[in-house]
DRENDO-1510 file (C-alpha; in Angstrom, 1 decimal, always signed):
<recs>
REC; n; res; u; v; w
REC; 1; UNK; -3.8; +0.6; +7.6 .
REC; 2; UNK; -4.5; -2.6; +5.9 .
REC; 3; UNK; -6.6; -3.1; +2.6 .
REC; 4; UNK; -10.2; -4.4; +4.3 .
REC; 5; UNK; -9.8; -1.3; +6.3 .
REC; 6; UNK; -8.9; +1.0; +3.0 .
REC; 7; UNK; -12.0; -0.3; +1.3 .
REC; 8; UNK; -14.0; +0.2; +3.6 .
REC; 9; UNK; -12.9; +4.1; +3.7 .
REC; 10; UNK; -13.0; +4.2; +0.1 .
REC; 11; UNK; -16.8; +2.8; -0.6 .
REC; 12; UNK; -17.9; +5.4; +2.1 .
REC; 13; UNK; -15.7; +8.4; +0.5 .
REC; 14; UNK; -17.2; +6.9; -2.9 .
REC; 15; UNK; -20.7; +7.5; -2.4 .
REC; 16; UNK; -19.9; +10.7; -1.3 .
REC; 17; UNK; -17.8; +12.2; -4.3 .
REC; 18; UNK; -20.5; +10.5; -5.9 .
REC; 19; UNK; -23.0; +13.0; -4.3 .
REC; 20; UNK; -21.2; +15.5; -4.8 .
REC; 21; UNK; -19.1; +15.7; -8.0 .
REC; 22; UNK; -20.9; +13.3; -10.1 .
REC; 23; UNK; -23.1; +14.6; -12.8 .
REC; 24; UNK; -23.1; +18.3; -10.4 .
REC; 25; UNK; -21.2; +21.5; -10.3 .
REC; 26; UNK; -20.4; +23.4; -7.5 .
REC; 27; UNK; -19.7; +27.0; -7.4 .
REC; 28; UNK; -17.8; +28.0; -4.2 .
REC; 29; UNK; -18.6; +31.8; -3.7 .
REC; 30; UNK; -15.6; +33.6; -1.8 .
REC; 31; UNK; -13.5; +37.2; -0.7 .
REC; 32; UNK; -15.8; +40.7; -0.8 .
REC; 33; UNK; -19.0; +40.4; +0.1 .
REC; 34; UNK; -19.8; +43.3; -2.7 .
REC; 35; UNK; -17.9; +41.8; -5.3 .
REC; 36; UNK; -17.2; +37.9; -4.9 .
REC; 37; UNK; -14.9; +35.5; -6.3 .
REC; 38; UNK; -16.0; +32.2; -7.8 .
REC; 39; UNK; -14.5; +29.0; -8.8 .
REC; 40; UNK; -16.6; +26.5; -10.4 .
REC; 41; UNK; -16.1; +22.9; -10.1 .
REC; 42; UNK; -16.8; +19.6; -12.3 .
REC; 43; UNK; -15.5; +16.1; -11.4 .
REC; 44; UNK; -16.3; +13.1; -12.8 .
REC; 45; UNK; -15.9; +9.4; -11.9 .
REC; 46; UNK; -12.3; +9.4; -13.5 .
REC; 47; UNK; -11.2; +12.0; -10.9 .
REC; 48; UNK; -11.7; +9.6; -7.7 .
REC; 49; UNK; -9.0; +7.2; -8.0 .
REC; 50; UNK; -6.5; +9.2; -7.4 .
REC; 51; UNK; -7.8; +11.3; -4.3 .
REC; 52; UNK; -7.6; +7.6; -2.5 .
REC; 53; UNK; -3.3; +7.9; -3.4 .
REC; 54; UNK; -4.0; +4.0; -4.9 .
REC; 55; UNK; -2.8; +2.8; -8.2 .
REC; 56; UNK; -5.1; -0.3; -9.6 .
REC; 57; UNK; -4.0; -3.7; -10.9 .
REC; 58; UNK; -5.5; -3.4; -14.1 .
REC; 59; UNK; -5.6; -7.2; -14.5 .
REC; 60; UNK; -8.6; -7.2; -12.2 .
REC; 61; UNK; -9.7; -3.3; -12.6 .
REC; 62; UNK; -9.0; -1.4; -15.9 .
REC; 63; UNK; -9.6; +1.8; -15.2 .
REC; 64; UNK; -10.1; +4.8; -12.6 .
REC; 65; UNK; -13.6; +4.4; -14.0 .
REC; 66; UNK; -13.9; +0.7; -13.2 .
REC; 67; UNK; -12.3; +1.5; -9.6 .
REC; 68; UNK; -15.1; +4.2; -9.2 .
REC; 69; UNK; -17.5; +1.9; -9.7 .
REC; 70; UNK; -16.5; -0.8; -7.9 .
REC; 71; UNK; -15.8; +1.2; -4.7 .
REC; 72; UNK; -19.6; +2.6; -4.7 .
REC; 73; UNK; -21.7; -0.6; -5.5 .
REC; 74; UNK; -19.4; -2.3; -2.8 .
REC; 75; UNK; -17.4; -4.8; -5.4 .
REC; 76; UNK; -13.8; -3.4; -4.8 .
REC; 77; UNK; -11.6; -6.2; -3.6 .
REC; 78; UNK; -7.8; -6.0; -2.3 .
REC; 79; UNK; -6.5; -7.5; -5.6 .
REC; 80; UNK; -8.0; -4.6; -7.4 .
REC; 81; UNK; -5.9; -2.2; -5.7 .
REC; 82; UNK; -2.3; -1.2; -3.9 .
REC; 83; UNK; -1.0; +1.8; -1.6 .
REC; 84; UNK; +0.4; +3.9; -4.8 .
REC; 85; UNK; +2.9; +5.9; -1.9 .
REC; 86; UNK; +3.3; +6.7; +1.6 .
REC; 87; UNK; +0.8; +9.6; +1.3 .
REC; 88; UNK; -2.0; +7.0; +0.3 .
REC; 89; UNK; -2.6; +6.5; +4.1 .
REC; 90; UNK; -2.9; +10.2; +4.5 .
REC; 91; UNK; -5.2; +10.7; +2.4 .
REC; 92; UNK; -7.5; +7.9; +3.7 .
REC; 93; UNK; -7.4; +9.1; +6.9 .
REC; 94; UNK; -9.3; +12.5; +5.8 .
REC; 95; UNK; -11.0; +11.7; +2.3 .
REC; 96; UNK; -14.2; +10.9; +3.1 .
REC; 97; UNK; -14.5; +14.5; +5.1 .
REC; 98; UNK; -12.5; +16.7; +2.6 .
REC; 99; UNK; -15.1; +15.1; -0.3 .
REC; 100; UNK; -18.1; +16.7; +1.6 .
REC; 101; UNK; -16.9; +20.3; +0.3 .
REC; 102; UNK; -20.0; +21.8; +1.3 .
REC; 103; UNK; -19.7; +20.4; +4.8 .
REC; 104; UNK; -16.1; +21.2; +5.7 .
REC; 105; UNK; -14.4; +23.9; +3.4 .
REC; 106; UNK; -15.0; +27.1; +4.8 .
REC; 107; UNK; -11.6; +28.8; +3.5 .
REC; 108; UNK; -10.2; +28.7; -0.1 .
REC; 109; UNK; -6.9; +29.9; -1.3 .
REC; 110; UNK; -4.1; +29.8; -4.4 .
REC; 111; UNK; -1.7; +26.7; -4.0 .
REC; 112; UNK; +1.8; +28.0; -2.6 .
REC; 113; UNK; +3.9; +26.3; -5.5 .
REC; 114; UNK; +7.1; +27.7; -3.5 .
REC; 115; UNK; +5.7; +26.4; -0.5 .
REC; 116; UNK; +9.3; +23.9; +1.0 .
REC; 117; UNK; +7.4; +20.7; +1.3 .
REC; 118; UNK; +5.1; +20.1; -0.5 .
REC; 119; UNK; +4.9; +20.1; -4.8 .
REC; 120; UNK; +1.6; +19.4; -6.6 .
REC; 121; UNK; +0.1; +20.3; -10.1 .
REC; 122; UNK; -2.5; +21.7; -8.7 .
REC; 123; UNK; -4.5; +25.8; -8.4 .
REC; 124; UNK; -6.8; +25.9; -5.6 .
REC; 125; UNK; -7.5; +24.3; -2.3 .
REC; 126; UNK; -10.2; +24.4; -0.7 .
REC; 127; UNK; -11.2; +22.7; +2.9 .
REC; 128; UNK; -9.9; +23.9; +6.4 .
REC; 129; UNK; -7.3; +24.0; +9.0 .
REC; 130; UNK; -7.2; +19.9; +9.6 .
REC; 131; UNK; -7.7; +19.1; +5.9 .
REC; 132; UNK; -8.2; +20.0; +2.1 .
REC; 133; UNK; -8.8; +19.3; -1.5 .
REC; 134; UNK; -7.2; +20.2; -4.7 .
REC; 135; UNK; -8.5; +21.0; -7.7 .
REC; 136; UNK; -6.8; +22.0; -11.3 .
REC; 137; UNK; -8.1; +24.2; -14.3 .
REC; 138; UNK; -9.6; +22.3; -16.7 .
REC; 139; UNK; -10.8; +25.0; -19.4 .
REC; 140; UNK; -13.8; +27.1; -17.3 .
REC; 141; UNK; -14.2; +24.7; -14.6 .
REC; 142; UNK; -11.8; +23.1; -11.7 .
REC; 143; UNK; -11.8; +19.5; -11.5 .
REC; 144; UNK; -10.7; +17.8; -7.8 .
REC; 145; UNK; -7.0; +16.5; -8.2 .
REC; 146; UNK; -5.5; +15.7; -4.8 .
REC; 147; UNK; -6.0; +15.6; -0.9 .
REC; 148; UNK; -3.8; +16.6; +1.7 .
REC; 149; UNK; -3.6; +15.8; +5.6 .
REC; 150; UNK; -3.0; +19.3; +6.8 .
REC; 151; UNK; -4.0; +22.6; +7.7 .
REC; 152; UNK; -4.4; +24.2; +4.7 .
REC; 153; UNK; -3.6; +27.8; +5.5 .
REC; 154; UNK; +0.2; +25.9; +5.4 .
REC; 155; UNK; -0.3; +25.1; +1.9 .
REC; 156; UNK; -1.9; +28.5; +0.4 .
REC; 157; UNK; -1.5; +31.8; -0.5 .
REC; 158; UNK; -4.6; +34.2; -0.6 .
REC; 159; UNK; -6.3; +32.5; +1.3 .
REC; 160; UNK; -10.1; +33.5; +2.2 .
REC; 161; UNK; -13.2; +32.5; +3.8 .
REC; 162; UNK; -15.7; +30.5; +1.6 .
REC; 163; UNK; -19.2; +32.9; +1.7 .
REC; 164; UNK; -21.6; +30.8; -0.3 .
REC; 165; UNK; -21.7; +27.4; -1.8 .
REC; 166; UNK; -24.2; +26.6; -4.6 .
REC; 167; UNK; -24.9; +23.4; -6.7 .
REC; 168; UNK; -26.5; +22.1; -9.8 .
REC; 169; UNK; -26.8; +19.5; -11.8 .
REC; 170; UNK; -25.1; +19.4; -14.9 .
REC; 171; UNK; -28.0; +19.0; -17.1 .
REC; 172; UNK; -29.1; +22.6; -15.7 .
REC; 173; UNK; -28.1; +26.4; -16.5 .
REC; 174; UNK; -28.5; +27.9; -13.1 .
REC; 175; UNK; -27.3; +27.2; -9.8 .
REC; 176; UNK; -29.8; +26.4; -7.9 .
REC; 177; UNK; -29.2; +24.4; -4.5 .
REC; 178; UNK; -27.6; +26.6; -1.8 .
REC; 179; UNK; -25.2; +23.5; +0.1 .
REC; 180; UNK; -23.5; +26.5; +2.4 .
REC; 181; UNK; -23.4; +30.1; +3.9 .
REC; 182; UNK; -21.2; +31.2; +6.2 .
REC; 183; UNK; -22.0; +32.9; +9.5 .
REC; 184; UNK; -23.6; +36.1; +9.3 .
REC; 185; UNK; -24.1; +36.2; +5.3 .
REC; 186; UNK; -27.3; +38.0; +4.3 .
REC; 187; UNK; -28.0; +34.7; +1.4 .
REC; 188; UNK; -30.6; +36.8; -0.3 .
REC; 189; UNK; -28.3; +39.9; -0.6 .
REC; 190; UNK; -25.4; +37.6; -1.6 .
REC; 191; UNK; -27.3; +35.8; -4.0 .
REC; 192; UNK; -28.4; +39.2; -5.8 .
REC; 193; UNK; -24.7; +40.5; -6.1 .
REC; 194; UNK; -23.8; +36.9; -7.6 .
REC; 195; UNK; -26.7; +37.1; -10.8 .
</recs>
Protein backbone atom coordinates (compact mmCIF):
# COMPACT_ATOMS: atom_id res chain seq x y z
CA UNK A 1 0.00 0.00 0.00
CA UNK A 2 1.41 3.23 -0.82
CA UNK A 3 0.82 6.68 1.04
CA UNK A 4 -1.85 8.42 -1.58
CA UNK A 5 -3.64 5.15 -1.13
CA UNK A 6 -3.21 5.33 3.02
CA UNK A 7 -4.63 8.85 2.93
CA UNK A 8 -7.12 8.29 1.27
CA UNK A 9 -8.27 5.40 3.81
CA UNK A 10 -7.52 7.49 6.53
CA UNK A 11 -9.68 10.83 5.61
CA UNK A 12 -12.60 8.31 5.03
CA UNK A 13 -11.96 6.31 8.46
CA UNK A 14 -11.52 10.06 9.88
CA UNK A 15 -14.81 11.32 9.38
CA UNK A 16 -16.10 8.34 10.64
CA UNK A 17 -14.40 8.16 14.16
CA UNK A 18 -15.29 11.60 13.96
CA UNK A 19 -19.07 10.57 13.90
CA UNK A 20 -18.72 8.45 16.11
CA UNK A 21 -16.21 9.04 19.00
CA UNK A 22 -15.98 12.67 18.83
CA UNK A 23 -17.69 14.76 21.38
CA UNK A 24 -20.25 11.20 21.81
CA UNK A 25 -20.36 8.19 24.09
CA UNK A 26 -21.36 5.03 23.33
CA UNK A 27 -22.73 2.46 25.67
CA UNK A 28 -22.48 -1.01 24.12
CA UNK A 29 -25.24 -3.16 25.99
CA UNK A 30 -24.20 -6.98 26.16
CA UNK A 31 -24.65 -10.80 27.95
CA UNK A 32 -28.24 -11.55 29.87
CA UNK A 33 -30.94 -10.16 28.48
CA UNK A 34 -32.36 -9.73 32.30
CA UNK A 35 -29.42 -8.36 33.70
CA UNK A 36 -27.00 -6.74 30.98
CA UNK A 37 -23.43 -5.75 30.92
CA UNK A 38 -22.29 -2.31 29.76
CA UNK A 39 -19.16 -0.70 28.74
CA UNK A 40 -19.19 2.82 28.04
CA UNK A 41 -16.95 4.48 25.66
CA UNK A 42 -15.26 8.12 25.09
CA UNK A 43 -12.64 8.80 22.44
CA UNK A 44 -11.33 11.88 21.48
CA UNK A 45 -9.40 13.23 18.50
CA UNK A 46 -5.98 12.21 20.26
CA UNK A 47 -7.18 8.57 20.09
CA UNK A 48 -7.20 8.29 16.09
CA UNK A 49 -3.66 8.42 15.25
CA UNK A 50 -2.79 5.48 16.44
CA UNK A 51 -5.76 3.14 15.14
CA UNK A 52 -4.10 4.08 11.56
CA UNK A 53 -0.55 2.07 13.05
CA UNK A 54 1.28 5.58 11.60
CA UNK A 55 3.74 7.59 13.59
CA UNK A 56 3.84 11.50 12.32
CA UNK A 57 6.80 13.66 11.31
CA UNK A 58 6.26 16.17 13.70
CA UNK A 59 8.24 18.73 11.57
CA UNK A 60 5.18 19.00 9.34
CA UNK A 61 2.38 17.66 11.97
CA UNK A 62 2.84 18.07 15.75
CA UNK A 63 0.50 16.12 17.17
CA UNK A 64 -2.06 13.13 17.07
CA UNK A 65 -4.40 16.11 17.34
CA UNK A 66 -2.92 18.00 14.31
CA UNK A 67 -2.98 14.42 12.33
CA UNK A 68 -6.81 14.17 13.29
CA UNK A 69 -7.42 17.21 11.88
CA UNK A 70 -5.70 17.15 8.94
CA UNK A 71 -6.98 13.67 7.88
CA UNK A 72 -10.75 14.97 8.14
CA UNK A 73 -10.64 18.43 6.47
CA UNK A 74 -8.59 16.49 3.66
CA UNK A 75 -5.00 18.45 4.39
CA UNK A 76 -2.97 15.30 5.36
CA UNK A 77 0.01 14.94 3.07
CA UNK A 78 2.66 11.93 2.72
CA UNK A 79 5.37 14.05 4.56
CA UNK A 80 3.03 14.30 7.48
CA UNK A 81 3.12 10.67 8.03
CA UNK A 82 5.11 7.10 7.81
CA UNK A 83 4.02 3.32 8.20
CA UNK A 84 4.91 3.14 12.17
CA UNK A 85 5.15 -1.05 11.62
CA UNK A 86 4.13 -3.94 9.55
CA UNK A 87 0.67 -4.01 11.25
CA UNK A 88 0.03 -0.35 9.89
CA UNK A 89 -1.23 -1.98 6.63
CA UNK A 90 -3.46 -4.22 8.59
CA UNK A 91 -5.08 -1.97 10.09
CA UNK A 92 -5.85 0.13 7.01
CA UNK A 93 -7.17 -2.54 5.41
CA UNK A 94 -10.25 -2.77 8.08
CA UNK A 95 -10.24 0.70 9.95
CA UNK A 96 -12.69 2.52 8.28
CA UNK A 97 -15.31 -0.62 9.09
CA UNK A 98 -14.16 -1.48 12.69
CA UNK A 99 -14.73 2.60 13.47
CA UNK A 100 -18.51 2.19 12.49
CA UNK A 101 -18.96 0.20 15.97
CA UNK A 102 -22.55 0.46 15.74
CA UNK A 103 -22.51 -0.94 12.14
CA UNK A 104 -20.17 -3.94 12.57
CA UNK A 105 -19.62 -5.10 16.24
CA UNK A 106 -22.14 -7.48 17.16
CA UNK A 107 -19.83 -9.58 19.72
CA UNK A 108 -17.76 -8.10 22.68
CA UNK A 109 -15.35 -9.93 24.79
CA UNK A 110 -12.20 -9.55 27.52
CA UNK A 111 -8.79 -9.38 25.66
CA UNK A 112 -6.98 -12.89 25.99
CA UNK A 113 -3.59 -11.35 27.44
CA UNK A 114 -2.20 -15.17 27.27
CA UNK A 115 -3.40 -15.35 23.99
CA UNK A 116 0.35 -16.82 21.87
CA UNK A 117 0.37 -14.07 19.22
CA UNK A 118 -0.68 -11.37 19.90
CA UNK A 119 0.27 -8.73 23.12
CA UNK A 120 -1.61 -5.39 23.55
CA UNK A 121 -2.37 -3.03 26.56
CA UNK A 122 -5.63 -3.21 25.97
CA UNK A 123 -9.48 -4.67 28.00
CA UNK A 124 -12.11 -5.09 25.59
CA UNK A 125 -12.71 -5.78 21.92
CA UNK A 126 -15.37 -5.31 20.34
CA UNK A 127 -16.27 -5.90 16.42
CA UNK A 128 -16.73 -9.41 14.70
CA UNK A 129 -15.34 -12.47 13.18
CA UNK A 130 -13.33 -10.50 10.18
CA UNK A 131 -12.30 -7.54 12.40
CA UNK A 132 -12.20 -5.51 15.76
CA UNK A 133 -11.42 -2.64 17.97
CA UNK A 134 -9.72 -2.07 21.24
CA UNK A 135 -10.44 -0.05 23.83
CA UNK A 136 -8.61 0.57 27.44
CA UNK A 137 -10.03 1.80 30.91
CA UNK A 138 -9.65 5.17 31.34
CA UNK A 139 -11.31 5.82 34.86
CA UNK A 140 -15.33 5.05 34.15
CA UNK A 141 -15.19 5.03 30.48
CA UNK A 142 -13.09 2.95 27.64
CA UNK A 143 -11.32 4.86 25.20
CA UNK A 144 -10.52 3.06 21.52
CA UNK A 145 -6.77 1.98 21.56
CA UNK A 146 -6.00 -0.41 18.69
CA UNK A 147 -7.36 -2.34 15.59
CA UNK A 148 -6.76 -5.75 14.66
CA UNK A 149 -7.17 -7.73 11.17
CA UNK A 150 -8.80 -10.75 12.58
CA UNK A 151 -11.57 -12.64 13.83
CA UNK A 152 -11.95 -11.60 17.07
CA UNK A 153 -13.32 -14.59 18.83
CA UNK A 154 -9.20 -15.58 18.26
CA UNK A 155 -8.32 -12.72 20.43
CA UNK A 156 -10.97 -12.96 23.46
CA UNK A 157 -12.06 -14.49 26.25
CA UNK A 158 -15.87 -14.15 27.36
CA UNK A 159 -16.88 -13.37 24.61
CA UNK A 160 -20.74 -12.35 23.91
CA UNK A 161 -23.12 -10.98 21.63
CA UNK A 162 -23.62 -7.14 21.59
CA UNK A 163 -27.68 -6.64 22.50
CA UNK A 164 -28.09 -2.89 22.37
CA UNK A 165 -26.01 0.06 21.31
CA UNK A 166 -26.87 3.57 22.54
CA UNK A 167 -25.29 7.04 22.03
CA UNK A 168 -25.12 10.55 23.24
CA UNK A 169 -23.47 13.41 23.14
CA UNK A 170 -21.27 14.34 25.70
CA UNK A 171 -22.85 17.47 26.64
CA UNK A 172 -26.01 15.17 27.66
CA UNK A 173 -26.91 12.97 30.84
CA UNK A 174 -28.86 10.22 29.15
CA UNK A 175 -28.47 8.02 26.36
CA UNK A 176 -30.50 8.76 24.04
CA UNK A 177 -29.95 7.51 20.28
CA UNK A 178 -30.44 3.76 19.82
CA UNK A 179 -27.39 3.08 16.86
CA UNK A 180 -28.15 -0.98 17.28
CA UNK A 181 -30.30 -3.95 18.39
CA UNK A 182 -29.68 -7.25 17.74
CA UNK A 183 -32.02 -9.77 16.16
CA UNK A 184 -34.92 -10.54 18.11
CA UNK A 185 -34.38 -7.99 21.08
CA UNK A 186 -37.61 -6.63 22.53
CA UNK A 187 -35.77 -2.61 22.51
CA UNK A 188 -38.55 -1.42 24.75
CA UNK A 189 -38.16 -4.25 27.30
CA UNK A 190 -34.37 -3.97 27.08
CA UNK A 191 -34.37 -0.46 27.41
CA UNK A 192 -36.50 -0.71 30.76
CA UNK A 193 -34.09 -3.36 32.33
CA UNK A 194 -31.06 -0.87 31.36
CA UNK A 195 -32.75 2.51 33.52
Amino acid sequence: MNKTTAIKIIRESAIVYDNQFVNQNLMIVFGNINAPDTVEIKGSSSNFLHLTGMSINKSFCPSAEMFFKKALHNKLQERDFDFKDGTAIQKLQVLKQVLNVSKNANMIGDYNYNSAHIKLDTHKLAGNIRACIGFKRNGKYFIPNTVLNTDMRNETINTQRILMILSKSISESNYNNIEYVAKGIDTDSLLKVLK
